[in-house]
C-alpha positions in Angstrom: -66.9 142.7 1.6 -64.0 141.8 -0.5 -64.2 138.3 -2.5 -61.4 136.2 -3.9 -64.1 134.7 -6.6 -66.9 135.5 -8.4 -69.0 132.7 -7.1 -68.5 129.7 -4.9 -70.6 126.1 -5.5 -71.9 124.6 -2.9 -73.0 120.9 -2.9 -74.3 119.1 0.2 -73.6 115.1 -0.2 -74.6 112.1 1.6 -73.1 108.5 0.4 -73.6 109.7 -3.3 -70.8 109.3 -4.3 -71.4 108.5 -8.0 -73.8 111.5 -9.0 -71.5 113.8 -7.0 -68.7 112.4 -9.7 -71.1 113.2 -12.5 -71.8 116.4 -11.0 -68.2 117.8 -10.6 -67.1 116.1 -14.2 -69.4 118.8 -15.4 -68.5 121.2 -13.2 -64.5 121.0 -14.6 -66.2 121.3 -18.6 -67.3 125.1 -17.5 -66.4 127.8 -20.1 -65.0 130.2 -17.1 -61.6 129.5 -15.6 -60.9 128.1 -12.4 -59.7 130.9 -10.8 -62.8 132.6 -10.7 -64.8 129.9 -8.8 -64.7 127.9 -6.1 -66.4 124.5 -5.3 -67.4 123.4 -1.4 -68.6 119.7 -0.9 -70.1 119.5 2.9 -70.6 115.9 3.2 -73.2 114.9 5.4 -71.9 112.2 7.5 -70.9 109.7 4.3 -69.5 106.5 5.0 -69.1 105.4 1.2 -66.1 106.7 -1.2 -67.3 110.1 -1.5 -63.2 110.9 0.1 -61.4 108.8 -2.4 -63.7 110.3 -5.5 -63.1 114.4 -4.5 -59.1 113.0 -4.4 -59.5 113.2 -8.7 -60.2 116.8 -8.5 -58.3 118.4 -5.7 -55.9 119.4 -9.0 -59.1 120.2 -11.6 -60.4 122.7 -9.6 -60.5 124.9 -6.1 -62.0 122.5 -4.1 -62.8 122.5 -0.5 -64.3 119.7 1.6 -66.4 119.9 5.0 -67.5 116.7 6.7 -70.3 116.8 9.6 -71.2 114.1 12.0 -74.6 112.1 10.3 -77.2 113.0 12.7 -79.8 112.9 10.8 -80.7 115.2 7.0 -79.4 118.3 8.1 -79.0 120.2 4.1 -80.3 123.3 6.0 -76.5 123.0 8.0 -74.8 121.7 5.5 -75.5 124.9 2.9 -75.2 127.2 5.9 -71.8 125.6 6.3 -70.7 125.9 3.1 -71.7 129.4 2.6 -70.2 130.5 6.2 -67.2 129.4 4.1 -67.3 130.8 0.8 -65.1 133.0 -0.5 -67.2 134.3 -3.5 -69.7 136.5 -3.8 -72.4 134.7 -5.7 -73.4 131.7 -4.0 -74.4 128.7 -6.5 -76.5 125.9 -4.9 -76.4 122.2 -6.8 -77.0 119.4 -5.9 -75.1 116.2 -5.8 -76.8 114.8 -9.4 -77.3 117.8 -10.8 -75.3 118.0 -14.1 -74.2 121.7 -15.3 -74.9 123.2 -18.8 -71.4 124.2 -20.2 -72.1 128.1 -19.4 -73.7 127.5 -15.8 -71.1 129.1 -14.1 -70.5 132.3 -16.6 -74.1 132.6 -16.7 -74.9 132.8 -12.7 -72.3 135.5 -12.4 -73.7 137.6 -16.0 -76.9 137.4 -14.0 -76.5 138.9 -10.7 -74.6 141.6 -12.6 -77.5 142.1 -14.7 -80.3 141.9 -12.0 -79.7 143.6 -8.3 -81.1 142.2 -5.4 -82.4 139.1 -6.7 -82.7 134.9 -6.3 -82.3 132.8 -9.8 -84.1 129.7 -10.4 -82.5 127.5 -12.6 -84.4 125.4 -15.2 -83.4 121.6 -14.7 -84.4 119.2 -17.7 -85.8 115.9 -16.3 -86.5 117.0 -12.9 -89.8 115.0 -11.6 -91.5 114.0 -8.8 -91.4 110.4 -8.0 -88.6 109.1 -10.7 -91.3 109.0 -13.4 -87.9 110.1 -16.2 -85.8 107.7 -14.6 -85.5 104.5 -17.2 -85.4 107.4 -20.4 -82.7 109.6 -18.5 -80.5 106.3 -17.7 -80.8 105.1 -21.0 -79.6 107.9 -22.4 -76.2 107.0 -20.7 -75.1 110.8 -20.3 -71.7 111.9 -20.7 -71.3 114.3 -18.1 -68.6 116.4 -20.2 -71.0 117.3 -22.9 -74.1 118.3 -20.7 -75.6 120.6 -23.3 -76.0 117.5 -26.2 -78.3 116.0 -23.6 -79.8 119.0 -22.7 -81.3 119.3 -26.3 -82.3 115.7 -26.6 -84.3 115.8 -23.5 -85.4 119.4 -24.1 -86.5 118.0 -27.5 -87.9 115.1 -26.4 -90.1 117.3 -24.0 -88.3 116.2 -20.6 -88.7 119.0 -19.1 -88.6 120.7 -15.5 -91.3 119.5 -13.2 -92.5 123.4 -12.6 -92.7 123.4 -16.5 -96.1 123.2 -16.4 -96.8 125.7 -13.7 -94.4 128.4 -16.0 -96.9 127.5 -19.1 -100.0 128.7 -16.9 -99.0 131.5 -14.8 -96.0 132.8 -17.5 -92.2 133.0 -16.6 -92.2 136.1 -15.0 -92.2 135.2 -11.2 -92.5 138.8 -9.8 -96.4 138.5 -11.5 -97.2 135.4 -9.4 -98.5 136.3 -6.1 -96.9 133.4 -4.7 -93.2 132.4 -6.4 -91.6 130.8 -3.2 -93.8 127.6 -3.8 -91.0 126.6 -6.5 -88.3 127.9 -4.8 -86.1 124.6 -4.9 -82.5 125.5 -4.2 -81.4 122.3 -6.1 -80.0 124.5 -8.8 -80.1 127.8 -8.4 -77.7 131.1 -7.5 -77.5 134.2 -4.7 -75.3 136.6 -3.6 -73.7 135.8 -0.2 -74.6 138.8 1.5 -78.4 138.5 0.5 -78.1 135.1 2.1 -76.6 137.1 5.0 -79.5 139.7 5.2 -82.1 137.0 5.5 -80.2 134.8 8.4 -79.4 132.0 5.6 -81.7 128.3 6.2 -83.2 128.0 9.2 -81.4 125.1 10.6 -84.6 123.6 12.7 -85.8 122.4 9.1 -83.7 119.0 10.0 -85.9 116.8 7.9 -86.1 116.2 4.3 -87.2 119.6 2.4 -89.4 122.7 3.5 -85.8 124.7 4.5 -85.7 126.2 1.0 -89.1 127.0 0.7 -88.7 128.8 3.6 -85.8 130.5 2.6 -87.5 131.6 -0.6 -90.9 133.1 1.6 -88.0 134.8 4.0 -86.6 136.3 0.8 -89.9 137.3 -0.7 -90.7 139.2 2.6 -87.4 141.1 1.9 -88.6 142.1 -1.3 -86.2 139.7 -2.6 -86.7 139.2 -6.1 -87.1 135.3 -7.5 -86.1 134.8 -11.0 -86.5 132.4 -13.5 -83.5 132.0 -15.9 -84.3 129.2 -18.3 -80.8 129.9 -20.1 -78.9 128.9 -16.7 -80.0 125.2 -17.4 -78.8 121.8 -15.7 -80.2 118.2 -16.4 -81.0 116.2 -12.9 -79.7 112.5 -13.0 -82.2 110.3 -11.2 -81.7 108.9 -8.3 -84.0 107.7 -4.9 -86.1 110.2 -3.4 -86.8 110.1 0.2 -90.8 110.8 -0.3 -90.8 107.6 -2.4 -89.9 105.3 0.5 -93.5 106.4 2.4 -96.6 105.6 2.2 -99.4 108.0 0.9 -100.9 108.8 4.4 -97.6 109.4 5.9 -96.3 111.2 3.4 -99.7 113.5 3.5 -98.7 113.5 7.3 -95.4 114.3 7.1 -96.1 117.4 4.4 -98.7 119.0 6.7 -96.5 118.7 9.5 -93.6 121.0 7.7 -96.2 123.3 5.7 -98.1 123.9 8.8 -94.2 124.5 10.5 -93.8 126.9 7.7 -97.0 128.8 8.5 -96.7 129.2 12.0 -93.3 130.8 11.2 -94.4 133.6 8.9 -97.9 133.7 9.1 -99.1 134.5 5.2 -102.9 133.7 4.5 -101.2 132.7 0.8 -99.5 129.3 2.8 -102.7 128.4 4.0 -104.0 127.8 0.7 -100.3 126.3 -0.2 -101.3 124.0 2.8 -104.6 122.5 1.8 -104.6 122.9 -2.1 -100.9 122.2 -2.9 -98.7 124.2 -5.2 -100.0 124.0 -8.6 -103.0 125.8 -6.9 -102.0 128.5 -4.5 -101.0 131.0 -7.5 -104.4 130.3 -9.6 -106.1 130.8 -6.8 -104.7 134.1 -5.7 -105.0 135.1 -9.8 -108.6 134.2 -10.1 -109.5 135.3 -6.7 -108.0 139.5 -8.1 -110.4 138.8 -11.4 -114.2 137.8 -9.7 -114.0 138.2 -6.2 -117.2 140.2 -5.1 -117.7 141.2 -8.7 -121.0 139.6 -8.9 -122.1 140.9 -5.7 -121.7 144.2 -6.7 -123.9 144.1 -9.7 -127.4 143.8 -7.5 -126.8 146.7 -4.7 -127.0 150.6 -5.2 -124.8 151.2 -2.3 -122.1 148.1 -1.4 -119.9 149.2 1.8 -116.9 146.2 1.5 -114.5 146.3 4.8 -111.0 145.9 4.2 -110.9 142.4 6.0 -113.1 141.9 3.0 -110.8 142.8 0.7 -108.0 140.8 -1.6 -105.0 140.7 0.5 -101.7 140.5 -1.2 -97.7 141.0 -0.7 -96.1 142.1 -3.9 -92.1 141.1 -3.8 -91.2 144.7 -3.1 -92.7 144.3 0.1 -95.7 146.4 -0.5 -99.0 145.2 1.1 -101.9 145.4 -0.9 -105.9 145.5 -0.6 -107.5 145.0 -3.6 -111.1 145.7 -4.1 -112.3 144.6 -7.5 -115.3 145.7 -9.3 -116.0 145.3 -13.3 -115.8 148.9 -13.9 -112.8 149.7 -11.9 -110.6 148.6 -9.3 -108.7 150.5 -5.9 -106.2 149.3 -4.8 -104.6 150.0 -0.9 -101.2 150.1 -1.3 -98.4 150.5 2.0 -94.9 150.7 0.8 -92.1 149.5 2.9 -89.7 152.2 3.8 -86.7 152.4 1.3 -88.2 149.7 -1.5 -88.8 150.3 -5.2 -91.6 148.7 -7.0 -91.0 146.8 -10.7 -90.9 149.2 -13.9 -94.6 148.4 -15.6 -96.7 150.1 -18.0 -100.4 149.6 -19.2 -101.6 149.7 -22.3 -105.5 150.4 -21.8 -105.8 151.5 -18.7 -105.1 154.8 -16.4 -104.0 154.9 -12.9 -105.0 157.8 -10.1 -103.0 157.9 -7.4 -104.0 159.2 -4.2 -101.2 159.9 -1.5 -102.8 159.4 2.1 -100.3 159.1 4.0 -96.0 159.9 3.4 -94.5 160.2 0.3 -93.1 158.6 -2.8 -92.0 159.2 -5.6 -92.7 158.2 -8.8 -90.6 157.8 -11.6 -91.4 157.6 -15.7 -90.1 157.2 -19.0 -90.8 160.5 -21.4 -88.9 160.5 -24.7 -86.0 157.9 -23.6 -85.6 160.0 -20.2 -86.0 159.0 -17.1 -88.1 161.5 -14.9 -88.8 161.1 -11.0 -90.6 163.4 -9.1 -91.3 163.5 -5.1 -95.4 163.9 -4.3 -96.3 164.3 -0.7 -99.3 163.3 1.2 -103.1 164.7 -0.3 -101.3 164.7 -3.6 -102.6 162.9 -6.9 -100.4 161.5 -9.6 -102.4 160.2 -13.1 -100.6 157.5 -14.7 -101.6 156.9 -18.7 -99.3 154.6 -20.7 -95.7 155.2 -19.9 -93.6 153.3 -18.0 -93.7 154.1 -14.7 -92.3 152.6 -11.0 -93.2 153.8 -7.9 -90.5 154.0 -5.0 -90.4 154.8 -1.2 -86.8 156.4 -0.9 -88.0 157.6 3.0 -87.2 156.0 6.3 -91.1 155.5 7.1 -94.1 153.6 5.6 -96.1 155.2 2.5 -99.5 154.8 1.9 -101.7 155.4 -1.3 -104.4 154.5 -2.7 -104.7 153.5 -6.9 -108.3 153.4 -8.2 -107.4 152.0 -12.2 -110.1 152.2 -14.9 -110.1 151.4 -19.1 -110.1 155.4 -20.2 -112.2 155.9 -23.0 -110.5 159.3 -24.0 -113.6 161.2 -23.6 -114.1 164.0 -21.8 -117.0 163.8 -19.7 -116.3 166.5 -17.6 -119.7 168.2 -17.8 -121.8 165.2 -17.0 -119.5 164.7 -14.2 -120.7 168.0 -12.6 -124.0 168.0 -13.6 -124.9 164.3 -12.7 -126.5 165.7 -9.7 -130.2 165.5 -8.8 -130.7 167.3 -5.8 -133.0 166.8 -2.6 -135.7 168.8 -3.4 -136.0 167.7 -7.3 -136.3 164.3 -6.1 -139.2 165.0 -3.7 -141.2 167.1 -6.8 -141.1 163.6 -8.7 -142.5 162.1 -6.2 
């Protein structure tokens, strides 16, 4: 596909007038030059002087404008417009309100050069929940051509992004949380077009107020789409009223079942059921914790412990891979079936060994030795042992792979005779007895 810019801004708008001004003063401070962006407004049925305001900037910037008919919050539509319309090939979302860092832009496109088949999360300073930053943030009296002053007062002053908190417990790396499209807000974030494409875009029945980009980000997490965090590709939100603040708690609680329960019934994950009755500052502990203890203690007690697979951890890892995890305090095995043509992270360990059985396929699996990467094919009934390089593990076939990893702390000991001669037999036992 060919593109006439490197990325194209999309900003859905409804009778916000004001912040989409903000929003597009620091759009024209960006340290890239015009020519390689674009900027689409779809306007969502305004009847205020969101016209008269994009008139400033027809001259600033490549500017296109798409009205719709108001029937009703339709964001899903509105981005799907916009992108249907794009003429670059990284797709930034903002939102009216959302003020750009002066390297926004430059950075979006640096990182989906950097990172291949990927989603970036943005990191927005003063972003809350229910306006709690709003009198600080207005007092401030922000000059929306100098963004990143503002940025380091509030960062400073510890105004930080609501999933702050969340990146403090589980860490910043999102491909470790088993669970990552719980924060996947759109608000301020980037994607190429065509990965848009792949996944069908936003699913345009989401016609009320949020739940169409989590969705989105669950759709790309089942493509082994991976969701970034990029706290250098930073924004500052500008308050304004939020549509959960006009109900009341029980209809609010109403209203969120409603769409999380819409979301389950589309994609069926046992991880949204949690999402659904423990929120999402629990879903990921629990799925953490749950890999650490589960069935642990009920091991200790038994000589012989048959656990069924339905009884097992269950787990999708963003390359698609679907895991059963059995965990003991000794060692763990892990069931792992690899999508056909997806590649697992680069990770390495630095206590413990991995054995890899092949049951069913093939994969390959590919290391770092002095500086050099090495990949080798192994076939079904094959065995790889993994010590402490860096190591990924790929399906480059058209079918499903299946192995099995059972990973232990090595003690570097070689225990080879006690392994074969821990063996009482049959009729030794009777003489004891």
């Amino acid at each position: 596909m060919n593109y006439k810019y490197n990325a194209s801004i999309v900003i859905p708008t409804y009778n916000r007038a004001d912040l989409l001004k903000l929003t597009l003063d620091s759009i024209v401070c960006q340290n890239v030059k015009y020519e390689e962006y674009e900027v689409i407004i779809i306007d969502d049925g305004s009847t205020d002087n969101t016209v008269e305001i994009l008139n400033d900037y027809y001259n600033k910037i490549n500017l296109k404008y798409i009205f719709q008919e108001n029937k009703g919050y339709r964001a899903a539509t509105a981005r799907n417009k916009g992108i249907t319309m794009s003429e670059g090939e990284i797709i930034i979302f903002v939102d009216c309100g959302i003020l750009l860092a002066k390297n926004a832009i430059s950075r979006a496109i640096t990182n989906h050069k950097v990172n291949e088949n990927c989603a970036i999360l943005g990191y927005v300073y003063g972003f809350d929940e229910f306006n709690e930053n709003k009198n600080y943030i207005e007092s401030l009296n922000i000059d929306p051509f100098d963004t990143d002053k503002y940025i380091e007062i509030l960062n400073k002053n510890k105004i930080f992004d609501l999933r702050e908190e969340m990146y403090r417990e589980f860490g910043e790396d999102l491909n470790k949380w088993p669970a990552p499209w719980v924060i996947y807000w759109v608000g301020f974030s980037s994607i190429k077009k065509q990965t848009l494409l792949n996944v069908g875009m936003f699913d345009e029945s989401f016609n009320t107020w949020g739940y169409e980009d989590i969705d989105l980000g669950i759709s790309l997490f089942k493509s082994n789409v991976k969701i970034i965090l990029d706290k250098g590709f930073k924004s500052i939100h500008y308050p304004h009223e939020k549509f959960k603040s006009s109900m009341n708690d029980e209809d609010l609680k109403k209203y969120v079942l409603t769409n999380k329960k819409k979301v389950f019934d589309k994609h069926k994950l046992e991880e949204i059921k949690i999402w659904m009755t423990d929120g999402r500052k629990v879903v990921n502990r629990i799925l953490l914790d749950s890999l650490k203890t589960n069935n642990v203690e009920s091991m200790d007690s038994k000589e012989v412990e048959i656990m069924k697979v339905e009884e097992s951890i269950k787990m999708m890892k963003c390359s698609g891979t679907k895991v059963n995890y059995f965990i003991f305090k000794e060692f763990e095995i892990h069931l792992n079936s690899i999508p056909a043509k997806s590649v697992q992270d680069w990770h390495k360990h630095s206590r413990i060994e991995e054995c890899i059985v092949v049951t069913n396929g093939e994969i390959n699996i590919n290391w770092i030795d002095k500086g050099k990467i090495i990949k080798e094919t192994v076939k079904e009934k094959s065995v790889i042992r993994v010590k402490n390089s860096i190591h990924l593990i790929e399906n480059s076939t058209n079918k499903i792979a299946e192995f099995i990893v059972f990973r232990m702390v090595s003690k570097d000991e070689d225990n080879r005779e006690i392994i074969k001669n821990d063996k009482i037999s049959f009729e030794d036992l009777i003489e004891k007895f």
